[in-house]
VOGU-3710 file (C-alpha; in Angstrom, 3 decimals, decimal comma):
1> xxxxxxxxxx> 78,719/115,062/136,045  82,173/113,678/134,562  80,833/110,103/135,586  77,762/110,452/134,332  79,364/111,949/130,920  81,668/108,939/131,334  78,749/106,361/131,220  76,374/108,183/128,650  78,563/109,117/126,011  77,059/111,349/123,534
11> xxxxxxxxxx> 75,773/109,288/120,571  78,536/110,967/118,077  81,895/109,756/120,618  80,477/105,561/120,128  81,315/105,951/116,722  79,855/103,268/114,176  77,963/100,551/115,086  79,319/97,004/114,608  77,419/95,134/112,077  77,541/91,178/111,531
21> xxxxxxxxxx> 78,720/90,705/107,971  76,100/88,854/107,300  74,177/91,507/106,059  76,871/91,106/103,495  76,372/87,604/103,060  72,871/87,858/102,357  72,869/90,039/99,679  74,132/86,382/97,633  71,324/84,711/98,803  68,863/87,107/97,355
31> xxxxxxxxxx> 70,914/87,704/94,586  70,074/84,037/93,939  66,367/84,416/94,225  66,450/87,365/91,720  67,675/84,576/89,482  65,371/82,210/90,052  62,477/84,800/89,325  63,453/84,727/85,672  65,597/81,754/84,795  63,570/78,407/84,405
41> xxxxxxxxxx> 59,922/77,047/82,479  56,780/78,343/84,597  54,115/75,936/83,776  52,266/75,811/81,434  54,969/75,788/78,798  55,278/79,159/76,896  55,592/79,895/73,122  52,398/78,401/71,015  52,274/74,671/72,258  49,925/73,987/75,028
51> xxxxxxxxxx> 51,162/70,893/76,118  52,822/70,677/80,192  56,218/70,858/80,281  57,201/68,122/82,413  60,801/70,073/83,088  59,053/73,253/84,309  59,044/74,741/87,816  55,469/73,893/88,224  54,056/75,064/90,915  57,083/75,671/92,738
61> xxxxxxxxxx> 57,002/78,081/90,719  54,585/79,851/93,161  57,531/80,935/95,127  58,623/83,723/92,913  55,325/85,790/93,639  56,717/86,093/97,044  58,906/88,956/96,109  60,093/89,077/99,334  64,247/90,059/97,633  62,726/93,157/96,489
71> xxxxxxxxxx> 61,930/94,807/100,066  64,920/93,210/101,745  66,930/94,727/99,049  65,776/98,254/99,596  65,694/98,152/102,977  69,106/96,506/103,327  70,377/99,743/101,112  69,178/102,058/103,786  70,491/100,066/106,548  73,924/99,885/104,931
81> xxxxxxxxxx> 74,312/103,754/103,567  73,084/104,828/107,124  75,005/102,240/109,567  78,628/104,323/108,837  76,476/107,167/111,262  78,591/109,761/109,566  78,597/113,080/109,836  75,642/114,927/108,092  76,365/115,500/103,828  77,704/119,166/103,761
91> xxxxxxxxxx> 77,287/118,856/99,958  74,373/116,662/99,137  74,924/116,135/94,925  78,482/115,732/95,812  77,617/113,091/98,305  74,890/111,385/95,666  77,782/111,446/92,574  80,291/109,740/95,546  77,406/106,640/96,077  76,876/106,618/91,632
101> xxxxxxxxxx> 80,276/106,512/90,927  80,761/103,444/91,808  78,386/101,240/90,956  76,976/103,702/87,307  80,327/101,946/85,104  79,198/98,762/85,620  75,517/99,157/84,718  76,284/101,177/81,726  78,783/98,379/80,645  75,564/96,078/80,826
111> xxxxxxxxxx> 73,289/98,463/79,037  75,941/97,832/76,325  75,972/94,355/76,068  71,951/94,120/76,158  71,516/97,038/73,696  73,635/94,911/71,288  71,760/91,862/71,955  68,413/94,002/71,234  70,092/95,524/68,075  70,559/92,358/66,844
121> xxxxxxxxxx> 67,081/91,168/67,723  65,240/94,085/66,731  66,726/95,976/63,398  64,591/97,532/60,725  64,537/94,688/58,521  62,092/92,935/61,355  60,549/95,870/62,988  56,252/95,647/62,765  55,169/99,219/63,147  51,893/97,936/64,746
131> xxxxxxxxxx> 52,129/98,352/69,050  50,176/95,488/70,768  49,430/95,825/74,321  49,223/92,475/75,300  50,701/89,085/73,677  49,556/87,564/70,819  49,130/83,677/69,732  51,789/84,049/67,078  54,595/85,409/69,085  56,634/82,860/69,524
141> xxxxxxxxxx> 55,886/81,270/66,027  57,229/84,893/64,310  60,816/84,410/64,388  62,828/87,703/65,204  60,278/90,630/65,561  59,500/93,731/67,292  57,468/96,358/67,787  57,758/100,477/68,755  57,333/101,955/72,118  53,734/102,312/73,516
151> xxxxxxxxxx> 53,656/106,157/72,658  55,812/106,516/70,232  55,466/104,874/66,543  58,774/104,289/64,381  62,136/102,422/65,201  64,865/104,898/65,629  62,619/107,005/68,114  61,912/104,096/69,837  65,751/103,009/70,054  67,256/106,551/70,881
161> xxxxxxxxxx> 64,212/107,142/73,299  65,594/103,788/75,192  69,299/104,836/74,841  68,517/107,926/76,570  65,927/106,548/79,100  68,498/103,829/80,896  71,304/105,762/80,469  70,045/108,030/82,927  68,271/105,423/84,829  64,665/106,576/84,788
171> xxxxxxxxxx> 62,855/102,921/83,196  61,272/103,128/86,830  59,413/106,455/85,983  56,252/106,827/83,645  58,829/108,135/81,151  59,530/104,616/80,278  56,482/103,597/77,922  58,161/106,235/75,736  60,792/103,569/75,004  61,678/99,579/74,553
181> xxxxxxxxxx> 62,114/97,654/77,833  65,789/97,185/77,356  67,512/96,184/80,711  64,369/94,400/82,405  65,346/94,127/85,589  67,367/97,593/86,552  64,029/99,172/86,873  65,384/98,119/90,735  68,771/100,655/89,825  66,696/103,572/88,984
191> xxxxxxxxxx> 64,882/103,146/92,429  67,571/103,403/94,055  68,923/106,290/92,444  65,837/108,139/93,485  66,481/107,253/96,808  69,650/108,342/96,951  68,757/111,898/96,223  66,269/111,521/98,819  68,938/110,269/101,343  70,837/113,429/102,286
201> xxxxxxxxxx> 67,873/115,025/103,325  66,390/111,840/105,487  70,185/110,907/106,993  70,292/114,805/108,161  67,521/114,237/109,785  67,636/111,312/111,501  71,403/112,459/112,216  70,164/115,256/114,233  68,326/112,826/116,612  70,578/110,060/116,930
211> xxxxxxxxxx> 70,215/108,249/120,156  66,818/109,795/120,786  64,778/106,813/120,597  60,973/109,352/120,972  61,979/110,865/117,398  63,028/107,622/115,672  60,370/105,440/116,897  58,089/108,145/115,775  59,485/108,482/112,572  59,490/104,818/111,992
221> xxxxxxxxxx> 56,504/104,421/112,610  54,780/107,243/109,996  56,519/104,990/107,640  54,791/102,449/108,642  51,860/104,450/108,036  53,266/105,150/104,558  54,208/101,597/103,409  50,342/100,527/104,712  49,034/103,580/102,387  50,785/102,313/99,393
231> xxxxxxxxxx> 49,522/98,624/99,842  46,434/100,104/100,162  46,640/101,801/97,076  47,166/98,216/95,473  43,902/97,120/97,449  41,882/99,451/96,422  43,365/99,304/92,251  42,775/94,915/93,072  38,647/95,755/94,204  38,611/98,424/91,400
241> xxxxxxxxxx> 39,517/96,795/88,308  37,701/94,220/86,578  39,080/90,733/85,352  40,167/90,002/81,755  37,230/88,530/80,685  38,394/87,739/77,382  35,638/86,535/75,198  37,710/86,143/71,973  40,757/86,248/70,520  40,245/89,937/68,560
251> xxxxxxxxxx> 39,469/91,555/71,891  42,837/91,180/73,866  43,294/94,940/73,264  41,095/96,608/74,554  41,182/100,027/76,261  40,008/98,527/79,702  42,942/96,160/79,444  45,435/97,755/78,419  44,478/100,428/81,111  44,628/97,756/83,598
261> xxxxxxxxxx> 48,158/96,797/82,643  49,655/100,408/82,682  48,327/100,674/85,997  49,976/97,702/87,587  53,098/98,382/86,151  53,237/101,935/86,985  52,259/101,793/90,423  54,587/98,764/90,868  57,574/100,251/89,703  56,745/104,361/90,619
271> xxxxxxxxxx> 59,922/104,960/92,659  58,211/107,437/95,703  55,985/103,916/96,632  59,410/102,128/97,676  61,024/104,554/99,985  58,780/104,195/102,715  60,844/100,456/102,220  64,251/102,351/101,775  63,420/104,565/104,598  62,876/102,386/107,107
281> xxxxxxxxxx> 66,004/100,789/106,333  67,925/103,912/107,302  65,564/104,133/110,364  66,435/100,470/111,945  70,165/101,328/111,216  69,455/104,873/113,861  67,763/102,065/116,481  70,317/99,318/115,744  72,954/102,216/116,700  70,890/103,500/120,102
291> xxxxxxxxxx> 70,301/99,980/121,004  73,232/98,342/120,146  72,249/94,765/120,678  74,801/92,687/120,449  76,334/94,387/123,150  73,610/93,088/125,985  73,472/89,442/127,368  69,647/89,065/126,011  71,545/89,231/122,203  70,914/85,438/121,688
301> xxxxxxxxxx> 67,748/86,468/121,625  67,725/87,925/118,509  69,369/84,505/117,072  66,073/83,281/117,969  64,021/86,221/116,525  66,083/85,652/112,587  66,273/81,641/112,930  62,405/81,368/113,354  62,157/84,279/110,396  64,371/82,192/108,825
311> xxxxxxxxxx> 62,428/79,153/108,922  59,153/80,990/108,615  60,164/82,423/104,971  61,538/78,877/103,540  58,537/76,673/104,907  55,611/79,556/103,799  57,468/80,662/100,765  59,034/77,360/99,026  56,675/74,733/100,740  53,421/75,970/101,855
321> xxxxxxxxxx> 52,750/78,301/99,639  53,481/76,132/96,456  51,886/73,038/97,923  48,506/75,138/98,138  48,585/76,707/94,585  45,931/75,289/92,375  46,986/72,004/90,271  44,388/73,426/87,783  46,452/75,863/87,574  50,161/75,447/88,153
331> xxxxxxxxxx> 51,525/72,528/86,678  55,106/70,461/86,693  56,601/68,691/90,249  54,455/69,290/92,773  51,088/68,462/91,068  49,283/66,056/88,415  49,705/66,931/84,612  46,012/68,173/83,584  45,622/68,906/80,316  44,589/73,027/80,329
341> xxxxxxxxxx> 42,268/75,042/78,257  43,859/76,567/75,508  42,447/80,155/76,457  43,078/80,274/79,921  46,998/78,882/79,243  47,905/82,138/76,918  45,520/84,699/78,022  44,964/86,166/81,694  41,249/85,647/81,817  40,980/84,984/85,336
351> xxxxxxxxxx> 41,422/88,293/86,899  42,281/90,337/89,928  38,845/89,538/91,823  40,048/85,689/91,861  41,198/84,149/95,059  45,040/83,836/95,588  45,163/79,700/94,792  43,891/80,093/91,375  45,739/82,811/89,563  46,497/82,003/86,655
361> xxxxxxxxxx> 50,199/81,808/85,765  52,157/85,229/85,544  48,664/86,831/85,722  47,647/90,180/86,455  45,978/89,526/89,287  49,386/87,154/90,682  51,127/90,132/90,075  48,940/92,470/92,140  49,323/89,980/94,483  52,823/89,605/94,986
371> xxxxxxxxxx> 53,280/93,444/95,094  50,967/93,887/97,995  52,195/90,747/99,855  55,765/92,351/99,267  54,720/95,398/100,821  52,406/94,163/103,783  55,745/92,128/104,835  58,034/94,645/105,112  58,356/95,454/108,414  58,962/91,954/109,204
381> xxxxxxxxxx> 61,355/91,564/106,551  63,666/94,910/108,067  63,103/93,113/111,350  64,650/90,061/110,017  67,984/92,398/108,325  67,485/93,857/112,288  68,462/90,146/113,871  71,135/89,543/110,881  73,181/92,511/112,119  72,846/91,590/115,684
391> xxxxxxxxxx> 75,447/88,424/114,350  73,713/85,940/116,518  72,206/82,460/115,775  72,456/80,239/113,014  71,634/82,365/110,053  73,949/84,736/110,936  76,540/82,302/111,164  75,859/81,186/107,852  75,700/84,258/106,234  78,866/85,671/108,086
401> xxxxxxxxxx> 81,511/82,725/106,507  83,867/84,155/104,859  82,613/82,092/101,126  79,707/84,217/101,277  81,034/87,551/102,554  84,663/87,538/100,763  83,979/85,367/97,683  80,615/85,985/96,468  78,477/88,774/98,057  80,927/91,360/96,430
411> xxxxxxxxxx> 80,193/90,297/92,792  76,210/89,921/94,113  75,388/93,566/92,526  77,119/92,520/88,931  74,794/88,920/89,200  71,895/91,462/89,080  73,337/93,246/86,376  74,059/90,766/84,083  72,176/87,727/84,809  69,652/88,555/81,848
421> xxxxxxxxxx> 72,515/88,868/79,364  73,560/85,159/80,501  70,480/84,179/80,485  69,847/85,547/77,095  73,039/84,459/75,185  72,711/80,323/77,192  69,129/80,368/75,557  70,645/81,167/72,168  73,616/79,101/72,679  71,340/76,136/72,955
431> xxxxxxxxxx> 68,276/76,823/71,747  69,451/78,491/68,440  67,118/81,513/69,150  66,707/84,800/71,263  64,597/85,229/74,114  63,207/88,259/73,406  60,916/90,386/74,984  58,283/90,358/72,028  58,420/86,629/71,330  58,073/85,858/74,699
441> xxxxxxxxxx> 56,201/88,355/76,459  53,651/88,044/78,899  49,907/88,213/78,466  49,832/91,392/79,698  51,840/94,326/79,632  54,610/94,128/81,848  58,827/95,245/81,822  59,649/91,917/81,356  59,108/88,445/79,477  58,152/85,363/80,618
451> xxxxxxxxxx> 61,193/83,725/82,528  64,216/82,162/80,368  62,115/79,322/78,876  64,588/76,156/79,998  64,172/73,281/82,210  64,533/73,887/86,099  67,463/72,618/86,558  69,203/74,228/83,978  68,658/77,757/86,223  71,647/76,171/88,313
461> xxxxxxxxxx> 73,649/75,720/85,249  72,487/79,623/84,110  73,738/80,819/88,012  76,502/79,185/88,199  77,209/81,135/84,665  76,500/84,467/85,626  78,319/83,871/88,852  81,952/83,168/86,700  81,382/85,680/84,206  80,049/88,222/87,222
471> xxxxxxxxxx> 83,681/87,463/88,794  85,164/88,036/85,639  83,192/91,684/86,295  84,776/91,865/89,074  88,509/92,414/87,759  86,608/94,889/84,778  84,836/97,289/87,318  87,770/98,816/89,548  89,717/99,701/85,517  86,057/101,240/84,908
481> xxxxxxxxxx> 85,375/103,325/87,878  89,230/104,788/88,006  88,288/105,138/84,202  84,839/107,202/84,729  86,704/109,049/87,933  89,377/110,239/85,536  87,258/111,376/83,302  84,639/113,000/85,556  87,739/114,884/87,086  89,271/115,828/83,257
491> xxxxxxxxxx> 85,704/117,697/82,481  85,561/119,535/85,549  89,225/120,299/84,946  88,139/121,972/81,582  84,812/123,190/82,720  86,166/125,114/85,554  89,651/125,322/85,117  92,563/124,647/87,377  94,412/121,628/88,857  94,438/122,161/92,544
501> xxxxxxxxxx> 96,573/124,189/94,769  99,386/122,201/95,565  100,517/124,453/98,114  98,805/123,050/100,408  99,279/120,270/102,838  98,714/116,786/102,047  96,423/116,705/105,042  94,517/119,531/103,335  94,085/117,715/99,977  92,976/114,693/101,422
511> xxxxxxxxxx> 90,329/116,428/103,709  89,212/117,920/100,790  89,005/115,073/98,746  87,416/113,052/101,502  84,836/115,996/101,858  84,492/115,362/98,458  83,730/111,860/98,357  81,295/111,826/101,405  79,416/114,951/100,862  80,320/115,852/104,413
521> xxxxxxxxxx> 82,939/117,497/106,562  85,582/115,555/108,375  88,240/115,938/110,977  91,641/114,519/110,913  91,600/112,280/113,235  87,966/110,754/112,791  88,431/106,760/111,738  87,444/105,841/107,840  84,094/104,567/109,462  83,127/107,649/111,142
531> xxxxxxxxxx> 83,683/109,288/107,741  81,364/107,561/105,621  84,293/105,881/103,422  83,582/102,912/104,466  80,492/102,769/102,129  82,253/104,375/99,107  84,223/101,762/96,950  87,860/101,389/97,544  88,606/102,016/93,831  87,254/105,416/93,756
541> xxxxxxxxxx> 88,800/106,267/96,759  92,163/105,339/95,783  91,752/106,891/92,969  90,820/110,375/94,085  94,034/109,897/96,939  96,204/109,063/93,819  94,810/112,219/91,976  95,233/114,579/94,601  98,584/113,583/95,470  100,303/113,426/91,753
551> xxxxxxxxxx> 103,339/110,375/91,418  102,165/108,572/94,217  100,954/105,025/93,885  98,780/103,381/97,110  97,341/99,955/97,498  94,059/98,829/98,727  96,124/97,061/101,485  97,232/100,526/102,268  94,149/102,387/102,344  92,880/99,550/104,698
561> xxxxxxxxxx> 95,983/99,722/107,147  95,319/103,677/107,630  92,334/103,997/109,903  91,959/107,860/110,004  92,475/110,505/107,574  95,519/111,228/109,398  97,246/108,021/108,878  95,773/108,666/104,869  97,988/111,802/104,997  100,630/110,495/106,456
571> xxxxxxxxxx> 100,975/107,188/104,211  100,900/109,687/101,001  103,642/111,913/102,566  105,624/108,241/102,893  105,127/107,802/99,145  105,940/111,190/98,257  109,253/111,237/100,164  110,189/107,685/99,048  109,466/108,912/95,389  111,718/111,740/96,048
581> xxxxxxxxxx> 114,438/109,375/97,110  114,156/106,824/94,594  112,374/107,953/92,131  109,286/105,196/92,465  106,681/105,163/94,570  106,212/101,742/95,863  102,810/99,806/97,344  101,972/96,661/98,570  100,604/94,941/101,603  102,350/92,677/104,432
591> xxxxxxxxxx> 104,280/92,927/107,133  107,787/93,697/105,090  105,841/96,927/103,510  104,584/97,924/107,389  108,285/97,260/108,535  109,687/99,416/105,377  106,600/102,162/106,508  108,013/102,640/110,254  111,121/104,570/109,276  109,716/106,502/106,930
601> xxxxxxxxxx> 107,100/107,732/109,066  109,799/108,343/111,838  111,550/110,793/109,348  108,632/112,757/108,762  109,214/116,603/109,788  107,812/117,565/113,175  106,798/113,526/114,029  107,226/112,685/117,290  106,880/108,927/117,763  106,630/107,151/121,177
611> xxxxxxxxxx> 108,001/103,301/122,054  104,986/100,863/121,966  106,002/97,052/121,843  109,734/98,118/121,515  109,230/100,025/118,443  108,870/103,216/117,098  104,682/103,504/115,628  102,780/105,984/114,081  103,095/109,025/115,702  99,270/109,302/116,997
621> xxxxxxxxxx> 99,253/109,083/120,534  96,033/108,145/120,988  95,151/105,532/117,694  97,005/102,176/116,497  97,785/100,659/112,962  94,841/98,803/112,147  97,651/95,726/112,034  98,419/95,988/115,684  95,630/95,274/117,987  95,158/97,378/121,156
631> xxxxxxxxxx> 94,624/97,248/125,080  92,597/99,405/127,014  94,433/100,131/130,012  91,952/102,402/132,059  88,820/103,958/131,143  89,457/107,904/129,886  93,607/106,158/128,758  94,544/105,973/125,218  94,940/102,154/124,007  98,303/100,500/123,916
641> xxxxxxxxxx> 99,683/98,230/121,044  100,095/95,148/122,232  101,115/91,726/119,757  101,604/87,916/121,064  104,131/87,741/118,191  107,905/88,007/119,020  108,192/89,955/115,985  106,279/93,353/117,014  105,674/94,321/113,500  104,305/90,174/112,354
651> xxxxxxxxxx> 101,731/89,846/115,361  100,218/86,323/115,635  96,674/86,806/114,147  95,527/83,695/115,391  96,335/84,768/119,125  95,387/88,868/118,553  93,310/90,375/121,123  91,339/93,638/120,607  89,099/95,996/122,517  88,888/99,303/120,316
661> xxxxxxxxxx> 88,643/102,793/123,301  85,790/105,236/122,892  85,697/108,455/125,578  83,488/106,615/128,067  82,618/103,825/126,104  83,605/99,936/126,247  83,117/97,784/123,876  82,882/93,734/124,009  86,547/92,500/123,962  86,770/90,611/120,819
671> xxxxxxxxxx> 89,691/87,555/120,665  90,991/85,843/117,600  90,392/88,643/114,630  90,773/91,846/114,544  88,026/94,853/114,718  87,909/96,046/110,961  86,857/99,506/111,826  88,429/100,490/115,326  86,174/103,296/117,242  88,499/106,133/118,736
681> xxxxx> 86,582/108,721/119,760  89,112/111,677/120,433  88,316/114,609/122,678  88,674/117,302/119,555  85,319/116,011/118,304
//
């Protein structure tokens, strides 16, 4: 029975999966595509002139009704949120306000730069109390205009009603034709945040049948079932409604049409019709963890599997599918200039009940389109993310390098953010006029304008843009999130009184605050991974630490050094003793603070430290400093520190060697880096 045990470990004792970082990596790529969808001339050219912009995407311009960013991004939430396989949330608002905190300072900080922008734009002096549904031929010829919300009728109620509406994130919900479509593109945000009040519920139960691949696969696949009732939903609303047929000018607003559009942009955006997406995110993370590919000799196989997705998405997406669109209809690089008719190059007279190859640019029925090609691919598209975390083949390896994972999939979520506000302040900086959503909005109603109206090959020239002033973002957000922590904590302070006992331990408070952080109970000796930390950003968490512990100053080199909550607790008693001594608390990173850290930990009342590469370490006898790799010695044996350095404390990165110990389970040995999240799976659990 012990054997057996030994061999079949219980799914909680692997601990986390490991996951390629290119499911990091990615997230720039798509970032990049979000970009593309609404930075460049779609042909023909917008505003009042009729003539083809030779400097337009033309019909490579085809390739942003693909949508295929939008599913991968949901899905790749899921994956990420559930592929810590922490415990279950204890305290489920506790464990939604952990996953907000970090990323709500940022979008509010770009809610205030649009909302000036749109201030600016739209004041009373230029506000037209008449609502239109649908564009009109002298947008663009106006100057600075704009109108009041679909349902309601002056310009403060219209402004305040938006205020309110993004600030708590509900533009994706039919509350949003009560205001201005301020932050076009977050109607993705407010998504998520519906998911993430979902999640608790779905991660509890898919917790309670991890490694029981009946359950999973059965739950995967009713949301299959789901995802092919929503797209069927779009089917049915694409047979149902009628085209434009626009005989005349006067008649652009009619009921019909105006129905049509509220329609397609409510069931596009309605939050409920993603998370079958979302949730089957969270569902390959559960068989990605009971499969554990990359662990088996067939894992090249799953190189193959993402290479030839890989290859599918470019040649269908950004050559086929462009090279097929209609010249009558999409004009610029790819196809002959042919002179249009003026009423089908402004109004969307062609209609859902077209075929695919002639709808007309930014049309309704293109937009139908792309949301129930989105859809129908998602599976595929999760089973592409699948292969990315496996790490193997040549996608993988591209995604994985270190430019994409260190440098510029962190700042990927501020791109989102604040690519429009680029966008929007390049177009006035050389243009000498706004790109608003009135002068330039589509021919039917929709959350956002036409794209940024400049030539194609200024979109690289707008990314590159949003990529500096997103890393600029970058050193902003961690002041912002300690700032919104601080505050969060100085309401509750007042709200509900008191400060804390400080009576207790320091292991105490930061279990507690941990708890607090994750939504979920933890032991002291379960690694930051197996806590769910791992997906909570290191700002917030040092902040909290810092908080809890009053005087004490840690690093985010620290926090990364300590792989359990143990080794948290034991680093803040460090700082608390060497503030008692000197009167500072000191952080930093390197080997000269881990050297400094040794003694101190040695001193440490009741520690009882063992020899391990001729020094003294931490005083676990069963985990190592996340700086020291680790040999296995037998099978059911804690691992021993072991360094190719002659300094013990400065090992030799380039010649480390790792294999992290699990009760009965071995991992691949792993030579030349070092495991970021070490699985010790100690017999207390």
């Amino acid at each position: 029975m012990a054997s057996a045990a030994a061999k079949n470990p219980t799914p909680h004792c692997k601990g986390p999966p490991k996951v390629s970082r290119a499911t990091e990596g990615v997230r720039f790529f798509l970032a990049c595509q979000v970009v593309f969808n609404h930075v460049g001339l779609q042909a023909p050219g917008s505003g009042s002139s009729m003539e083809i912009s030779e400097e337009s995407w033309g019909a490579f311009g085809q390739a942003r009704f693909m949508c295929i960013h939008v599913p991968a991004f949901f899905a790749l939430a899921g994956f990420s949120l559930a592929s810590s396989m922490g415990p279950s949330p204890r305290s489920k608002l506790g464990f939604i306000a952990a996953r907000l905190l970090p990323m709500y300072p940022l979008y509010l900080f770009s809610l205030l730069l649009l909302l000036v922008n749109t201030v600016v734009m739209c004041n009373p002096a230029v506000f037209d109390d008449t609502f239109h549904w649908l564009a009109q031929w002298d947008d663009a010829n106006r100057g600075d205009f704009c109108e009041p919300a679909p349902l309601l009728s002056g310009y403060w109620g219209s402004l305040f009603a938006t205020i309110i509406i993004y600030a708590l994130g509900l533009q994706a919900w039919p509350v949003v034709l009560c205001g201005w479509f301020l932050s076009y593109y977050t109607w993705f945000s407010s998504v998520y945040y519906g998911m993430l009040f979902s999640y608790p519920c779905l991660y509890s139960l898919m917790i309670s049948v991890r490694g029981r691949a009946g359950p999973i696969w059965a739950i995967t696949g009713v949301l299959v079932a789901l995802n092919c009732c929503v797209v069927a939903g779009w089917v049915l609303g694409w047979l149902y409604q009628g085209s434009y047929d626009v005989d005349e000018l006067g008649a652009r607003d009619r009921t019909a049409d105006s129905l049509s559009g509220q329609w397609a942009l409510l069931y596009y955006l309605f939050p409920p019709f993603w998370w079958p997406t979302f949730a089957l995110g969270v569902c390959a993370a559960f068989l990605f963890d009971m499969t554990r590919p990359y662990e088996k000799h067939s894992a090249w196989v799953w190189g193959v599997v993402t290479d030839l997705g890989s290859l599918l998405l470019v040649v269908v997406g950004y050559v086929v599918y462009p090279l097929t669109a209609s010249c009558l209809q999409k004009e610029g690089l790819l196809c002959p200039s042919v002179e249009p008719d003026p009423t089908h190059a402004r109004v969307d007279n062609v209609g859902i009940e077209h075929a695919v190859g002639v709808g007309e640019t930014d049309a309704y029925g293109t937009r139908l389109l792309a949301g129930i090609s989105s859809r129908l691919v998602t599976p595929l598209v999760v089973l592409w993310l699948f292969g990315l975390a496996v790490g193997r083949g040549a996608t993988a390896w591209l995604f994985a390098r270190p430019i994409f994972t260190e440098l510029l999939a962190p700042i990927s979520y501020s791109i989102y953010l604040f690519h429009q506000w680029v966008g929007t302040m390049y177009y006035l900086a050389t243009r000498y006029e706004w790109w608003s959503f009135w002068r330039f909005r589509k021919g039917f109603y929709w959350f956002s304008p036409l794209p940024v109206p400049v030539a194609w090959w200024e979109y690289f020239l707008v990314l590159m843009l949003t990529v500096l002033f997103s890393r600029l973002m970058s050193r902003l957000d961690p002041f912002l999130i300690a700032w919104a922590d601080a505050a969060r904590a100085g309401l509750r302070r007042r709200l509900w009184g008191g400060g804390g006992d400080r009576s207790v331990s320091t292991l105490e408070l930061v279990l507690n605050e941990v708890e607090q952080l994750t939504g979920a109970p933890v032991e002291p000796d379960w690694t930051i991974a197996e806590c769910g930390l791992a997906s909570v950003a290191a700002p917030v968490v040092i902040s909290r630490l810092q908080a809890a512990v009053p005087g004490v100053t840690i690093s985010l080199a620290d926090l990364i050094a300590c792989d359990t909550v143990s080794g948290l607790a034991e680093l803040l008693d460090v700082r608390k003793q060497e503030m008692h001594a000197t009167g500072v608390s000191t952080s930093g990173n390197g080997a000269t603070q881990r050297r400094d850290l040794l003694p101190a930990i040695q001193r440490l009342p009741g520690s009882q430290t063992h020899r391990v590469c001729g020094t003294s370490l931490l005083p676990s006898p069963t985990t190592c400093p996340s700086f020291l790799p680790t040999r296995t010695r037998h099978k059911g044996e804690a691992p021993v520190c072991e360094s190719a350095s002659t300094d013990p404390l400065e090992p030799d990165l380039d010649r480390m060697s790792c294999q992290p110990y699990a009760a009965g389970y071995d991992a691949p040995r792993t030579t030349g880096q070092r495991m970021r999240h070490p699985s010790i799976c100690s017999t207390s659990i």
